[in-house]
C-alpha positions as CSV (number, residue, x, y, z in Angstrom):
1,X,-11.1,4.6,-14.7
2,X,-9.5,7.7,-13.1
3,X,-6.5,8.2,-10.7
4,X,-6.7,9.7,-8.4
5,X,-3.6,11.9,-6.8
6,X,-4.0,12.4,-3.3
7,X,-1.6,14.9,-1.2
8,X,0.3,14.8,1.8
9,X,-2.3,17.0,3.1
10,X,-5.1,15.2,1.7
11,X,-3.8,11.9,3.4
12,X,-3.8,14.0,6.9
13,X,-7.3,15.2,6.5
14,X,-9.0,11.7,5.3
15,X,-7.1,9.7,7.6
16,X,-6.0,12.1,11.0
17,X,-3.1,9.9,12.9
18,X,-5.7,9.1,16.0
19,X,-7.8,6.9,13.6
20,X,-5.0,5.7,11.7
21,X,-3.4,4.2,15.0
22,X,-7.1,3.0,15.6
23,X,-7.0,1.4,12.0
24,X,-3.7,0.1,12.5
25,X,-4.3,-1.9,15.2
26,X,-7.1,-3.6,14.1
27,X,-4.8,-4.9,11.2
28,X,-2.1,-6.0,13.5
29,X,-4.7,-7.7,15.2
30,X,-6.3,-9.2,12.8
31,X,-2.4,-10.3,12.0
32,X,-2.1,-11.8,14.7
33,X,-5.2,-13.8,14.4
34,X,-4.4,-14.7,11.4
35,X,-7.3,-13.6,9.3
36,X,-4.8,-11.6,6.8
37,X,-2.6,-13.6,4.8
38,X,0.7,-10.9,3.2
39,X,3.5,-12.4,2.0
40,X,7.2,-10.5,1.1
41,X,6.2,-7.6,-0.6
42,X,8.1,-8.6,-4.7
43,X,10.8,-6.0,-5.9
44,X,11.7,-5.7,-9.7
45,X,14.1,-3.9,-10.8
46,X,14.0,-4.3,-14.8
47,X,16.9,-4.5,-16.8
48,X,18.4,-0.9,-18.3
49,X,15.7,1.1,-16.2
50,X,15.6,4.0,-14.3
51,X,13.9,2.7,-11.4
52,X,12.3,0.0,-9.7
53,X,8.5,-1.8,-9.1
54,X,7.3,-3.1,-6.0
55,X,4.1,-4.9,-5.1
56,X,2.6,-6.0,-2.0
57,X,-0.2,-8.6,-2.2
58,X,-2.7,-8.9,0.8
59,X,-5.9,-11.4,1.9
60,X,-8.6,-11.4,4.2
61,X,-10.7,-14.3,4.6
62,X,-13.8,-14.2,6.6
63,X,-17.1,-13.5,5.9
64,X,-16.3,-10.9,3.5
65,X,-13.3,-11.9,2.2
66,X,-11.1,-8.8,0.9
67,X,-8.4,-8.9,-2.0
68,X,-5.7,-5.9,-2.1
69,X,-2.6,-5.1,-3.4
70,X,-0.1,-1.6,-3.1
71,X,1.8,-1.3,-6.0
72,X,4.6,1.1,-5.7
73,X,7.2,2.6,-8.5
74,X,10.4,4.6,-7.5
75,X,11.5,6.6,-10.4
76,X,14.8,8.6,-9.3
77,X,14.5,11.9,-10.8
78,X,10.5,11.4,-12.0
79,X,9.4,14.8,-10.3
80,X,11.8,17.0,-11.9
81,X,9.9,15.7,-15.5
82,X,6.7,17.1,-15.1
């Protein structure tokens, strides 16, 4: 599997902010509806570590049900080591 690194500026360019707003609110939406099911996003902050892990689960049933999840690690000071 490769990862792929995206940029600030590749982020603007695949997603300009007039279709993310269109994106958007379709999910709200669909919120709303109840057709996605999130719950609290889970913070862990292991023991003697220098940072944290989040994750965010997410479900939409339907027709063509869809499984996701953002995971998200803050490393204070990560950058600076290459």
């Amino acid at each position: 599997m490769a990862i792929i690194v995206l940029t600030h500026d590749d982020v603007e360019r695949l997603l300009p902010m007039a279709q993310c707003i269109e994106v958007m609110s379709r999910a709200l939406a669909g919120f709303q509806r109840r057709e996605w099911t999130q719950p609290l996003r889970s913070v862990f902050p292991p023991p003697n570590a220098h940072g944290i892990m989040a994750w965010m689960p997410a479900h939409h049933s339907g027709d063509d049900p869809i499984f996701g999840m953002k995971v998200l690690c803050v490393v204070p000071g990560n950058p600076a080591r290459g």
